[in-house]
C-alpha positions as CSV (number, residue, x, y, z in Angstrom):
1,X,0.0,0.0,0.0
2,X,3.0,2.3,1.1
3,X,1.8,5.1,-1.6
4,X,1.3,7.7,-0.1
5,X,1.7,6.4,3.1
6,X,5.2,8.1,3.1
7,X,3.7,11.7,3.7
8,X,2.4,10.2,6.6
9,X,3.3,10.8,10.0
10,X,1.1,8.2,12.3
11,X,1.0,7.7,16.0
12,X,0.4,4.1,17.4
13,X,-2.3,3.7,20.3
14,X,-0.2,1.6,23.2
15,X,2.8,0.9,24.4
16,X,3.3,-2.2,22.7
17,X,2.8,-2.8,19.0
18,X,0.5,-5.3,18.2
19,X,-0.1,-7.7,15.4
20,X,-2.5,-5.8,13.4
21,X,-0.3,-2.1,13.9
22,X,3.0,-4.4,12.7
23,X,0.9,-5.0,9.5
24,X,-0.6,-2.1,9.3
25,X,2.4,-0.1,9.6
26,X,4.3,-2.8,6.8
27,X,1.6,-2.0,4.5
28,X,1.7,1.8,5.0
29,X,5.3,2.2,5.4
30,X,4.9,5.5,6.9
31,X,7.0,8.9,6.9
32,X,7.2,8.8,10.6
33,X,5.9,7.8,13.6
34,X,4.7,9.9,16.9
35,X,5.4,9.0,20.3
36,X,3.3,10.2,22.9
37,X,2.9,9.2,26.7
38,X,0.6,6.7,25.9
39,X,3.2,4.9,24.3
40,X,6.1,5.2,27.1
41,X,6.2,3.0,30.3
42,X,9.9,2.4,30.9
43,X,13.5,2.7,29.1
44,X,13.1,-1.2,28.5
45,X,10.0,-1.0,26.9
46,X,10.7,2.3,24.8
47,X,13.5,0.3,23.1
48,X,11.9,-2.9,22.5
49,X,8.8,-0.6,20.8
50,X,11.3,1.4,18.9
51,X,13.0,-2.0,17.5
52,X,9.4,-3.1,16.7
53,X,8.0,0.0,14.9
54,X,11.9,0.1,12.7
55,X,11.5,-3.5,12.0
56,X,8.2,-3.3,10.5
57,X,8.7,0.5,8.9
58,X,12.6,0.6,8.2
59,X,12.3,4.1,6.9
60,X,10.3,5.8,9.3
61,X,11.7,8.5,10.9
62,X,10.6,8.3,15.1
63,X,9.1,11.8,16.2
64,X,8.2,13.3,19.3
65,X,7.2,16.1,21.3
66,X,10.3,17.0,23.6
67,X,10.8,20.5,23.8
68,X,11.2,20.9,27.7
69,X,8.7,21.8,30.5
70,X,4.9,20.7,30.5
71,X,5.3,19.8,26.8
72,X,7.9,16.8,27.2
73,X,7.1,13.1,26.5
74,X,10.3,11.6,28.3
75,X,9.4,13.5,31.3
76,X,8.0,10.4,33.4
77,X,11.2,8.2,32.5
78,X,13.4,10.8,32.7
79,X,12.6,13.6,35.1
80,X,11.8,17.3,33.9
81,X,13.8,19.5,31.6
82,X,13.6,23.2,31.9
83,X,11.1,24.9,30.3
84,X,11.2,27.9,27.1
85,X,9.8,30.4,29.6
86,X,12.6,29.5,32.2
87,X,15.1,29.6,29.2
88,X,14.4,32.9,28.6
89,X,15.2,34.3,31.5
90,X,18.9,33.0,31.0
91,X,21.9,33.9,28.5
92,X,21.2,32.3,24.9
93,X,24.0,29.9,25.9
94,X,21.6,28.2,28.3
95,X,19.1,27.3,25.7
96,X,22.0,25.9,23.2
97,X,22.8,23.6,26.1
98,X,19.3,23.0,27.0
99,X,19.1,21.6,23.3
100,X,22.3,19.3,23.5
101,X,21.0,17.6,26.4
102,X,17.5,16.7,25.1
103,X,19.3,15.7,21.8
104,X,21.8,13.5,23.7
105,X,18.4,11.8,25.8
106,X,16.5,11.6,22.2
107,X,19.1,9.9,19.9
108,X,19.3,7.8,23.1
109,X,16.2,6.6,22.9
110,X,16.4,6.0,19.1
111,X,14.4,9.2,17.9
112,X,15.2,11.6,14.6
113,X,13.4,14.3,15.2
114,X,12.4,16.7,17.8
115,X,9.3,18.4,17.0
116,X,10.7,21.7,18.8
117,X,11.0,24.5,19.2
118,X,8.1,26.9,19.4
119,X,9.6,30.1,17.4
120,X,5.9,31.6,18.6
121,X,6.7,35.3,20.0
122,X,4.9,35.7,23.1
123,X,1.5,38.5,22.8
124,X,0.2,37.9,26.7
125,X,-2.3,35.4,25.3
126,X,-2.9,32.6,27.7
127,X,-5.8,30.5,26.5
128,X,-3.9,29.6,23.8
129,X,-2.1,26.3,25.1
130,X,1.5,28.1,24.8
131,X,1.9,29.6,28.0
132,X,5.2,28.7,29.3
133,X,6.6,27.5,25.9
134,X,7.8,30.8,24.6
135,X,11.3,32.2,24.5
136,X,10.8,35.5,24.6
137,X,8.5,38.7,23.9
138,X,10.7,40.2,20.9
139,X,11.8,38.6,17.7
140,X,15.0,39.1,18.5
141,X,15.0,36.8,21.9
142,X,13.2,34.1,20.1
143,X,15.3,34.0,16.7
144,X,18.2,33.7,19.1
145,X,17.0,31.0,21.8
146,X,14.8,28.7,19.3
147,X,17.7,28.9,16.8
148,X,20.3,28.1,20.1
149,X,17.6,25.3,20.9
150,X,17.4,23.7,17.4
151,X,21.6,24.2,16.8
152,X,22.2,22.0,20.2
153,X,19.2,19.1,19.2
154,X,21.7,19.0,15.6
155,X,24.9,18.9,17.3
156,X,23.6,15.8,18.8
157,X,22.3,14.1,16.0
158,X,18.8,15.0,16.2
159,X,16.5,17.3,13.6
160,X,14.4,20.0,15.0
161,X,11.3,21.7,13.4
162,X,10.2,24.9,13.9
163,X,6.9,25.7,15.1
164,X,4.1,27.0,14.7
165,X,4.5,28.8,10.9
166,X,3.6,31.5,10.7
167,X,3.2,32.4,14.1
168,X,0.7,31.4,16.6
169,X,1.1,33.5,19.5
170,X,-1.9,35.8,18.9
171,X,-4.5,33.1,18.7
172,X,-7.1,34.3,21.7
173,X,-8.3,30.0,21.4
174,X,-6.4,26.8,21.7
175,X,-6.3,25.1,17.8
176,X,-6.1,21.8,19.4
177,X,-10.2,22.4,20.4
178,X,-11.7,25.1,18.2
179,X,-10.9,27.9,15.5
180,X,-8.5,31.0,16.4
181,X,-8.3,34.0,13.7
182,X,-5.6,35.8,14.4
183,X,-7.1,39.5,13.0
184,X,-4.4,41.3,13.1
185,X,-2.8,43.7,10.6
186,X,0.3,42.8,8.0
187,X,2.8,44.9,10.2
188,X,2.3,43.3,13.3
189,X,1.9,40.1,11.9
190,X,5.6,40.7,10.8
191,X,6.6,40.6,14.1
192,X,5.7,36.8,15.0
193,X,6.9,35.8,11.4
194,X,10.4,37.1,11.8
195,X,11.6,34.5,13.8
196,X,11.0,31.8,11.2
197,X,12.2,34.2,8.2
198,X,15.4,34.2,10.0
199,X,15.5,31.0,10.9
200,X,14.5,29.5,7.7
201,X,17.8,28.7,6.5
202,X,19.2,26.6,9.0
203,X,16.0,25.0,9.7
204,X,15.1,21.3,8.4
205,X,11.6,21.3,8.8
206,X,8.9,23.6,10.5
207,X,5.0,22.7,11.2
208,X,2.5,25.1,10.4
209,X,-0.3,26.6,12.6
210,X,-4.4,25.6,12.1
211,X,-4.9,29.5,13.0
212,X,-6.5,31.5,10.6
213,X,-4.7,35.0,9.5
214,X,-7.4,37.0,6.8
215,X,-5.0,39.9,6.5
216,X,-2.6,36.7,4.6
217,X,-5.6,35.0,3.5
218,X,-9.4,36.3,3.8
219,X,-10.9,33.7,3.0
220,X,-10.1,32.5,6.6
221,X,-8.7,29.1,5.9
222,X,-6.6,28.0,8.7
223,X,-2.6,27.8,7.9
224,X,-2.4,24.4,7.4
225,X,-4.8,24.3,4.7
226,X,-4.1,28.0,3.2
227,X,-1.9,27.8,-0.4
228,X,-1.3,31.7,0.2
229,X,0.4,31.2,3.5
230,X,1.7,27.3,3.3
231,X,3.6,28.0,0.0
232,X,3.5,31.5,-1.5
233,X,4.6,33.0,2.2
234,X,7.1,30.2,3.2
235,X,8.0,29.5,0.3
236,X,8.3,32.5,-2.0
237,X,8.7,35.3,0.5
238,X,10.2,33.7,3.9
239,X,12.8,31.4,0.7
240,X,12.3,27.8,3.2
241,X,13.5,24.8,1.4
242,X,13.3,22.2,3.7
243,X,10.2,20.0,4.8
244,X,6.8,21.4,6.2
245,X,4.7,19.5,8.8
246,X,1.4,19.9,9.5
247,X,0.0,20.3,12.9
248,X,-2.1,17.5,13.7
249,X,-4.9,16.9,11.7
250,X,-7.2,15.5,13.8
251,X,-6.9,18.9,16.2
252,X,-10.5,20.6,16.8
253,X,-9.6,24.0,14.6
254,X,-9.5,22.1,11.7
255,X,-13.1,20.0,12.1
256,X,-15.0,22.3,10.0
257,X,-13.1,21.0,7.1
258,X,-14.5,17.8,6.6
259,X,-13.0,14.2,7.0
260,X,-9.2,13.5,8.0
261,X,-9.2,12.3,4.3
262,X,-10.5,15.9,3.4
263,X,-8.4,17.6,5.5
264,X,-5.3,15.6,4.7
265,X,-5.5,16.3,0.9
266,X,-6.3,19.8,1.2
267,X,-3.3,20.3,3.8
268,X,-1.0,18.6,0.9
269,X,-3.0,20.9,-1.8
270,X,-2.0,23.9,0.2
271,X,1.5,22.8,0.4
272,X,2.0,20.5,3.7
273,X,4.5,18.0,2.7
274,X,4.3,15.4,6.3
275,X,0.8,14.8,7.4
276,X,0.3,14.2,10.9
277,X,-2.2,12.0,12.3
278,X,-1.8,11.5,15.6
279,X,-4.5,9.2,16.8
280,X,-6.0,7.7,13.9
281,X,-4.2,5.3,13.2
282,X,-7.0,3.1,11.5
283,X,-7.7,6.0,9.4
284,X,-4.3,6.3,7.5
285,X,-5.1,4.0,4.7
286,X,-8.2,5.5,3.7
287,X,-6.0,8.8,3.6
288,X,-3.2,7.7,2.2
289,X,-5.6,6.3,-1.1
290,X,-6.9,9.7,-1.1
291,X,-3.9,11.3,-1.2
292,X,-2.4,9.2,-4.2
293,X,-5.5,10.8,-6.6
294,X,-4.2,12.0,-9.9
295,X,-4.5,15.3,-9.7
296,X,-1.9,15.6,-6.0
297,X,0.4,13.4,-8.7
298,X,2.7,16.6,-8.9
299,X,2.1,17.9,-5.2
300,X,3.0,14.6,-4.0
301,X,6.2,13.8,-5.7
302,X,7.5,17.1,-4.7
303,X,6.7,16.6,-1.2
304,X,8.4,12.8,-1.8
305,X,11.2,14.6,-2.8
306,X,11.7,16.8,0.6
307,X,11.3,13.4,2.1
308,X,14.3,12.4,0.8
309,X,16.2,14.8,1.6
310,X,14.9,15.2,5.3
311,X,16.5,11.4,5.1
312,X,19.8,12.7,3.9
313,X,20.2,15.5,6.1
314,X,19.4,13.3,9.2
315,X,21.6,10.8,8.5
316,X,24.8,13.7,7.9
317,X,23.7,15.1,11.1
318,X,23.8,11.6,12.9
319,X,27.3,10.5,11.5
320,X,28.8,13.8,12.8
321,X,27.4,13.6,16.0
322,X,29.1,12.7,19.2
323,X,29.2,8.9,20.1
324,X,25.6,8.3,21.3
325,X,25.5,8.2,25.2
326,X,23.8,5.3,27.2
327,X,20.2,6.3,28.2
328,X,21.7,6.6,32.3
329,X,24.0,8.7,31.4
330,X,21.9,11.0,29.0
331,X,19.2,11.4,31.5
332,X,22.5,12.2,34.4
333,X,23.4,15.0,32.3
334,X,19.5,16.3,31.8
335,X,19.1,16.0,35.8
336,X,22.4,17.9,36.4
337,X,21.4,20.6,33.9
338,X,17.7,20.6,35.2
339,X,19.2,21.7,38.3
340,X,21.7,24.1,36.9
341,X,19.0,26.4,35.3
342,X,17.2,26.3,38.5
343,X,20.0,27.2,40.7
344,X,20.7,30.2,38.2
345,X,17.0,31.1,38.0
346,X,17.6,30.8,42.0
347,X,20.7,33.4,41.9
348,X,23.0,30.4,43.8
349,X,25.0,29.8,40.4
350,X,27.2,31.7,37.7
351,X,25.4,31.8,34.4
352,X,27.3,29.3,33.1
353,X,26.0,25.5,32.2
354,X,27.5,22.9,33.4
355,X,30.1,21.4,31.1
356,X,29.2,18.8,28.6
């Protein structure tokens, strides 16, 4: 079936993979595959479901939320990491390091890709589910600490994506339960796209935003499924070449817009080239057959194409990486610089991290 399966980025329902996810996932032969803490009991049982998911989809890259504080899925095996908001507070230094030691913990583990950080700039909106994941309140703070963030997660072997393009810290709702326009003007949307402009070059992949911008788009399709801002902004005025996630399409902004199938192609239409379905994973045939239609032949083979070299560019940053630490010692040095940043954030420390 694999198809176009391989835009595809799934998430499995236990902890275990079962007989009919094995053949499921051999028949699909997704893009990736999304961890979440349904899916993580122990170190022990992380690896032997890691083994199991590669055996069945060799090329599937393993994905995860890990970008530090309340939005962390190693947190129960591995303790808490600092997070953005703590970060920000700190020298950029900090948040280099604070990358480097969730990389080390990830490539670990057997992960790719980090799907952090949030390059969001921070507008005092709090029922937006960002609070506490932002690096700063200025462009300038959050091109610096993201970009830090992302540079450490590479150093280590591990790709990072930023999120969420083109900016979601003005949404007044939280996208993962209903619609948020953002109405604000051109010039100050400027602001929260700077980051990722500036970014964009050094940045493998980002995931868009299912807000809704009118002054980029009026008619108020949310970024995900919007070809003004999906390609002709990222693509034509921001210049990003690498891959583009969406958020999860299952997420409660983006019900208005039909079926996952619906949503899926016009997410690819607009110019999404990894489809996330986070839940569902029963559904991803049925999308995957709708997404290998005729007229997404071209769509789909360019998005194949930043597939392949997401591949390549993963597997450069993994041969220059640092020998891969045991999982003890990778979680020693996240506890040790857990309690670093708190000690500074106390005033009992130096600003400097603790050595690698």
């Amino acid at each position: 079936m694999s198809g176009a399966g391989g835009l595809l980025v799934v998430g499995c329902p236990e902890p275990r993979l079962g007989a009919p996810e094995r053949r499921l996932l051999a028949r699909l032969q997704p893009g990736g595959v999304i961890l979440f803490a349904r899916n993580l009991r122990d170190f022990d049982q992380l690896a032997a479901l890691v083994a199991a998911i590669r055996e069945a989809a060799p090329r599937t890259l393993l994905c995860l939320d890990a970008e530090g504080g309340r939005v962390d899925r190693l947190r129960p095996l591995a303790g808490p990491a600092p997070a953005a908001e703590a970060l920000a507070r700190l020298p950029v230094r900090w948040s280099a390091r604070a990358g480097r030691t969730m990389g080390e913990l990830l490539r670990a583990c057997g992960f790719d890709l980090d799907f952090a950080p949030v390059a969001d700039l921070d507008r005092g909106e709090r029922a937006n589910a960002l609070d506490g994941r932002y690096f700063g309140t200025t462009p300038r703070e959050i091109t610096a600490r993201a970009g830090a963030f992302q540079a450490g997660l590479a150093s280590r072997g591990i790709g990072g994506c930023l999120k969420h393009f083109p900016g979601l810290g003005g949404a007044r709702a939280d996208t993962h339960t209903e619609g948020a326009p953002i109405a604000l003007p051109l010039g100050a949307l400027a602001r929260d796209l700077a980051p990722f402009r500036r970014l964009a070059p050094a940045s493998l992949t980002m995931m868009t935003a299912h807000a809704a911008y009118p002054a980029r788009d009026p008619t108020g399709l949310p970024a995900t499924l919007s070809r003004p801002i999906a390609t002709a902004l990222l693509r034509r005025e921001v210049g990003f070449r690498g891959l583009l996630f969406s958020d999860d399409l299952e997420m409660g902004a983006l019900a208005p817009w039909g079926t996952l199938a619906d949503r899926a192609e016009a997410a690819l239409a607009a110019g999404c080239d990894g489809l996330l379905l986070c839940s569902e994973l029963g559904a991803a045939p049925g999308v995957s057959r709708r997404l290998s239609g005729a007229s997404l032949r071209a769509r789909r083979e360019q998005a194949e194409r930043r597939w392949e070299r997401l591949r390549v560019a993963l597997a450069a940053l993994a041969a220059n990486a640092p020998p891969t630490l045991s999982r003890e010692a990778a979680v020693r040095r996240r506890e040790a610089f857990t309690a670093a940043v708190t000690a500074a954030q106390n005033g009992m420390s130096s600003s400097s991290p603790p050595a690698p």
